[in-house]
C-alpha positions in Angstrom: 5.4 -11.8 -5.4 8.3 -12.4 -3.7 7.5 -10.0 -1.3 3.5 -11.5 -0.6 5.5 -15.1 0.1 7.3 -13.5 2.6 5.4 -11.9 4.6 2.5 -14.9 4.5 5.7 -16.6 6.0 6.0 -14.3 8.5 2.2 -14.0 9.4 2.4 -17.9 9.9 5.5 -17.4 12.2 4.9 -15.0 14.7 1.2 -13.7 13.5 0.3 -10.1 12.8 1.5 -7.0 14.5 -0.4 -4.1 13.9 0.9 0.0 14.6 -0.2 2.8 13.3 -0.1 4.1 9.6 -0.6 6.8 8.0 -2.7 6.0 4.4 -1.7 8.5 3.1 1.9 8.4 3.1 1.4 4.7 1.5 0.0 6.7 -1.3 2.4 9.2 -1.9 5.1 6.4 -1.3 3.6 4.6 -4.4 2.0 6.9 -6.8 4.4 8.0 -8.9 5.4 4.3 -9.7 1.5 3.7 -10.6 1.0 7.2 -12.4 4.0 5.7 -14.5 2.6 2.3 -15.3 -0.9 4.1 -15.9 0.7 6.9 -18.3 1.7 4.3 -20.1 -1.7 2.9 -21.3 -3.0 6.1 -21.5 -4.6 6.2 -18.4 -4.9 9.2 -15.9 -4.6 8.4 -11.9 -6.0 11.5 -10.5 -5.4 11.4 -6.0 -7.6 14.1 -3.8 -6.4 13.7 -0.1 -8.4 15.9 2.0 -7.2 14.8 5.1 -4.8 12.2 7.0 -6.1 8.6 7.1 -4.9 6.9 10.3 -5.5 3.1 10.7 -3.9 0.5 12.8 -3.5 -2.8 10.6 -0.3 -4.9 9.8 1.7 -2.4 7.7 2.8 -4.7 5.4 -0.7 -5.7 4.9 -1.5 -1.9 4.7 1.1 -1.4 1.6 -0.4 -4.7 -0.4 -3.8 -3.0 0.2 -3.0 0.4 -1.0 -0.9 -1.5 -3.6 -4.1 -3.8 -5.0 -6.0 -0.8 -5.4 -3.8 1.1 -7.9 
């Protein structure tokens, strides 16, 4: 939460600044800890990657995205 706060600080400060990322790396960064949490409640995350997602948004925004969805 803490994190969110900040960076909606930061957006109001000096607005978004977008480079290039890499989707999937967000992913890998972050699946095991969500595997984890899913494992247990008996849940199964299953990933197929079939090839390199490129986009150009606000990385932080990119992370909370990727984030959400898990």
């Amino acid at each position: 939460m803490n994190k969110n706060l900040l960076l909606l600080l930061k957006i109001e400060n000096e607005g978004l600044q977008k480079e290039m990322v890499c989707l999937n790396e967000i992913i890998e960064k972050n699946f095991d800890f969500f595997n984890e949490q899913a494992k247990a409640k008996n849940l199964t995350i299953k990933k197929k990657i079939s090839e390199k997602v490129l986009v150009k948004p606000n990385p932080d925004l990119a992370e909370i995205l990727i984030d959400n969805l898990f």
